[in-house]
N, C-alpha and C positions, 0 to 999 in steps of 0.2 A: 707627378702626372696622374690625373683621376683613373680611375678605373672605369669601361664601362660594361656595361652586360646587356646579353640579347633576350628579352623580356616577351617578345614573341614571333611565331612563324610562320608562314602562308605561301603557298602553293597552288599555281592553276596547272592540273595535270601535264605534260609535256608532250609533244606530237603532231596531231593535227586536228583540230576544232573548227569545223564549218560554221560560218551563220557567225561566227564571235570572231569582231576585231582583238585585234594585241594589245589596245589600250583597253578592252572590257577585261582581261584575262589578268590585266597588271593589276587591276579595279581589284579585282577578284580575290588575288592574293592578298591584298594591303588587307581585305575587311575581314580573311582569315586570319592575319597576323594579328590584327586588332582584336578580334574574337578572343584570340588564342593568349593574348596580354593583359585582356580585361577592361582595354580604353575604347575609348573614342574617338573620333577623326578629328573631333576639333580640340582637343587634348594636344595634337601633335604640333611641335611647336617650328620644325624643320622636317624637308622632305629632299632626299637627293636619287636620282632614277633616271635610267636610260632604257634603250630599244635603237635600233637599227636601222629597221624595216620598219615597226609598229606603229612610227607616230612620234610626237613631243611626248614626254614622260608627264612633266607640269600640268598638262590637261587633263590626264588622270583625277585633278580639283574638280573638274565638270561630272565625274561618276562620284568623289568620294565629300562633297562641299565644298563650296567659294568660303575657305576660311578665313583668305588673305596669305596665308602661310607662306613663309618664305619657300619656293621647290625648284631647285635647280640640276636642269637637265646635265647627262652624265655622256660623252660618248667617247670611248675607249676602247672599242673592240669588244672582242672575248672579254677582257678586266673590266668593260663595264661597271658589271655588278659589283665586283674586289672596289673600285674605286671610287663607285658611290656608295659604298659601307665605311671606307678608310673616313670618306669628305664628311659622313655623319658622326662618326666618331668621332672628329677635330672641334664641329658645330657645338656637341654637346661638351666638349674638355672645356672649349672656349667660353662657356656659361650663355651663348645662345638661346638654347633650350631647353628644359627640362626632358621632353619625347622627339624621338627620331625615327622616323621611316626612310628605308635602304629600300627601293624597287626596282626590278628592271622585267621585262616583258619582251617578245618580239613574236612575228608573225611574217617569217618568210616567205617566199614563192619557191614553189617548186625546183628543183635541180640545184644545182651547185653554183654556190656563189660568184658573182661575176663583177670586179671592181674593175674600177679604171684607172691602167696609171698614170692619169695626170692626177688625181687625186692624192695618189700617194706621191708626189713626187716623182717620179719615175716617167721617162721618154716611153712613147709610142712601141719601141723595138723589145719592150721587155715583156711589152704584152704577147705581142708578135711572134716570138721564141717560145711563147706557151707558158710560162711564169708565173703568169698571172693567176694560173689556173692552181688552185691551193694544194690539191691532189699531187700536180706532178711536182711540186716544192718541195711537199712533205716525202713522198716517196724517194725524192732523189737525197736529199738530207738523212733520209732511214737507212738507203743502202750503202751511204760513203760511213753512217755510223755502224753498224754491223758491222761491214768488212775490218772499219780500221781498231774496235773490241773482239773483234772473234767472236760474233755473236749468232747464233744459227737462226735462221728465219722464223723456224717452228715457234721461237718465240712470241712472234708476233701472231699466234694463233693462239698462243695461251693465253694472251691478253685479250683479244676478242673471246675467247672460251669463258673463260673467269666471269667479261664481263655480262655476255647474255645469262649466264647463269646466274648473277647478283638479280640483272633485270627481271628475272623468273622471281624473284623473290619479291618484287617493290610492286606495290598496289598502281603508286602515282607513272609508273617507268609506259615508255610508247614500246618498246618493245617486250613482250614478257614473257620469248618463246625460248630456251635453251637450245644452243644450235651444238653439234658435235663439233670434233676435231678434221673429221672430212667435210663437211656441208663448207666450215671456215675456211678450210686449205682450196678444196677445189672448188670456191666460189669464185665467179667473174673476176677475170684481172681486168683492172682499172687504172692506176702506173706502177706498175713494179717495181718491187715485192709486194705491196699493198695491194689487195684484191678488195671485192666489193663487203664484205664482212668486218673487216677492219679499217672501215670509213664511220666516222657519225655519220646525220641529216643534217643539213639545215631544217628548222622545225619552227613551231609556236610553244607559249607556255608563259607562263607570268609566276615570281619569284619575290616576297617582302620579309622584310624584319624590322622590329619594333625594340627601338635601342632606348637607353637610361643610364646614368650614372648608375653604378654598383652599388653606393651607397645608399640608393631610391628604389632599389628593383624589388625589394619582398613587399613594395608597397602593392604593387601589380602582379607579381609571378612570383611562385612556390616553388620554380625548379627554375633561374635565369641562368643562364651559361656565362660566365665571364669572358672577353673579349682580351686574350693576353698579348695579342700585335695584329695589327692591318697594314701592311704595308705595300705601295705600290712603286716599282720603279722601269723605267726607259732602260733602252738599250745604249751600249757603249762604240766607240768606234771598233772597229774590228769581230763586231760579233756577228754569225750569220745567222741571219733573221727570216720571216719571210717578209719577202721585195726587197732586202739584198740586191743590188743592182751587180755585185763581184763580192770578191773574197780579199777580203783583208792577208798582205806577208804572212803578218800574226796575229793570231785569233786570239781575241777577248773573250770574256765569259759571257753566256749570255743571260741578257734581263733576269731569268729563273734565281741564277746561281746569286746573282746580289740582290735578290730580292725577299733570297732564302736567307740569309747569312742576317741581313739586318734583319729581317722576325726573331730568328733563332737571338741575335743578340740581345733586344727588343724584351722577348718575353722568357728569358733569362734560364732559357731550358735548351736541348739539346737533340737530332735525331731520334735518335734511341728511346729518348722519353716520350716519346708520339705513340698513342695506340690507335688510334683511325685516321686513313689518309685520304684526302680526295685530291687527285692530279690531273690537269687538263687531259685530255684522251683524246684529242681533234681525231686520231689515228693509233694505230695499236703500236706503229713507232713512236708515237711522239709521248707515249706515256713510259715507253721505256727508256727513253732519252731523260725524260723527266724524271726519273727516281733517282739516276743519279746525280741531275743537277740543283733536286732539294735536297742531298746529303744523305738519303735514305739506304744507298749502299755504292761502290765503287765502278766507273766507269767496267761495264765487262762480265757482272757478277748477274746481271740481270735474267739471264739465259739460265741460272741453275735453280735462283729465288725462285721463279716462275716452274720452271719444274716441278721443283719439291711443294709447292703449294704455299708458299711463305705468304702468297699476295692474298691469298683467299680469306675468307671471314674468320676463318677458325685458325689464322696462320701467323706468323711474328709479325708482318709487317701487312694489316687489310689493307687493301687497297681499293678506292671505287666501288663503297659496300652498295648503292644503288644502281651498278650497273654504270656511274659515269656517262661520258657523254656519247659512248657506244649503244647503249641501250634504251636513254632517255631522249637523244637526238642535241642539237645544240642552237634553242632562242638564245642568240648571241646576247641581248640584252640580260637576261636572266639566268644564262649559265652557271655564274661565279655565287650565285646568291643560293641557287639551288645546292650547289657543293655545302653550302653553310647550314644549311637545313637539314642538310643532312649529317652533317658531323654535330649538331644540335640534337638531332631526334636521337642517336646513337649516344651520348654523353646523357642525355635524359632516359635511357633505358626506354625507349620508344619504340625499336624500329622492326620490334615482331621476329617475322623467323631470318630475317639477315642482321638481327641482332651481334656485335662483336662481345665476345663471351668477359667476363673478369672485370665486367663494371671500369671502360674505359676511363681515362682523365683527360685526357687531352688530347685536339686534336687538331688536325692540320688539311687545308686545303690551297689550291694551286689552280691559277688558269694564267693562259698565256693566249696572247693574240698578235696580229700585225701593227704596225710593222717592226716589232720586238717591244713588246710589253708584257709584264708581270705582276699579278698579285698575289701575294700570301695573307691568310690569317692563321694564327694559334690560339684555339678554344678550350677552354679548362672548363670541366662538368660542375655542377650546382653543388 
């Protein structure tokens, strides 16, 4: 199976941009990726991209050329972005095309997200009970995980801590303010234990990359990152998701954990050997949930890592060295692409004073969305 490499990357800052749609913002991104690779748009031979909110991804041809190009729309939630990277990387193995662009974009409204359950399958009554609302999902899933690890709350303030503090450091981050340990604890409670501080946004922002066979990349790029697993998988029966309609007798793993398991197989390395992480953060539970469901340490242990500073830039295991999606806010379409940009900028010695020290090698990112879905990749430096 070919190898392929990310050849270049592009970024519409992340937040809120008046006056600019989500498809000028995805526009925006590609022609820095492109810049940043050395091609051209009609160079590209496939394009795979989604958004949410923002629009058809495919039209994005309207800002960047009527090439003909084959570009197919991506929608997946949060994995969005993880899955229209995975579909580019398949296009190019397959001998489709020689260039690939991965984009995704979006441009929310204000407040917190509000689906319907007849969209996701789900009766009227689920909404009804308040369910629907993501906020009280995730905080009720945080508190039955805590209590059933022994895991003290404070934790979940050192995950918001860490992360506004990384966001102090990121030029492109919507948030760039360092918040303390009280401003976080005694901010607005919104469903408990989760307070207003350890929520993302919904937000805007646009997210691309410019992919190659590995065997083609020093045509274009001096520093491409190789691409050692994309993988994207669903959830099983018995695993609780968000929109769970009930709880399974016994619980399966969820999407995360098998979708960790085949990367880690995939790209023939192991936890341990990971030196920068990026893990969904929807909430400062759900990134601790998530460390152990990508192997990164044991259900329980998260409460002392966090402590002692292990998740920090300068610590065994960085975590979220951009501030995550606490800090940057979360365009669904382009979340997962932005984690890749930034374990790119970090394995290229790129990323200034949140720089992870010791000349990283590899690195690993994570987003998860409704209604249990997963992506991983693992990136090894130039």
């Amino acid at each position: 199976m070919e190898d392929i490499a990310i050849i270049g990357v592009g970024l519409h800052p992340f937040g809120r941009t008046d006056g600019l749609s989500g498809q000028a913002q995805g526009a925006y991104a590609v022609r820095e990726a492109l810049k940043d690779a050395g091609v051209e748009w009609h160079q590209v031979g496939v394009a795979y991209g989604g958004s949410q909110d923002g629009g058809n991804a495919d039209a994005l041809a309207n800002h960047l050329g009527l090439t003909g190009i084959p570009f197919v729309n991506v929608a997946n939630g949060c994995a969005t972005g993880g899955s229209a990277l995975a579909s580019v990387i398949a296009a190019l193995r397959s001998g489709m095309a020689e260039i690939g662009v991965a984009v995704g974009f979006d441009k929310h409204p204000r407040g917190a997200f509000n689906p319907k359950p007849a969209d996701w399958g789900l009766e009227d009554w689920y909404g009804e009970t308040g369910l629907m609302l993501t906020t009280q999902f995730f905080a009720l899933k945080t508190q039955r995980y805590l209590h059933e690890h022994d895991i003290p709350e404070e934790a979940l303030v050192h995950v918001a801590q860490r992360a506004f503090r990384n966001g102090a450091l990121t030029p492109h981050a919507w948030r760039q303010r360092e918040l303390s340990f009280a401003e976080i604890a005694e901010s607005m409670p919104v469903n408990l234990p989760l307070r207003k501080y350890m929520f993302c946004n919904p937000a805007e922002g646009g997210a691309a990359l410019v992919l190659c066979r590995a065997s083609e990349a020093h045509k274009y790029s001096r520093n491409p990152v190789l691409v050692r697993a994309a993988v994207m998988r669903t959830r099983h029966h018995g695993s609780f998701e968000v929109f769970s309609p009930g709880l399974a007798a016994e619980q399966s793993p969820a999407p995360t954990v098998t979708a960790s398991h085949a990367a880690f197989e995939l790209a023939g390395v192991a936890p341990a050997d990971i030196d920068v992480i990026q893990l969904q953060d929807t909430d400062s539970g759900s990134e601790i949930i998530h460390l152990a469901e990508n192997g990164f340490c044991e259900h329980g242990e998260q409460g002392h890592l966090l402590r002692r500073g292990e998740t920090d830039i300068g610590g065994r295991l960085p975590v979220n060295t951009d501030g995550g999606c606490l800090a940057n806010g979360e365009p669904v379409g382009a979340s997962g692409l932005r984690q890749v940009i930034e374990v790119c900028t970090q394995l290229r010695q790129q990323a200034g004073a949140r720089q992870v020290p010791g000349r990283p090698r590899l690195g690993y990112t994570h987003v998860y969305g409704a209604p249990g879905v997963s992506a991983v990749t693992i990136l090894e430096a130039p």
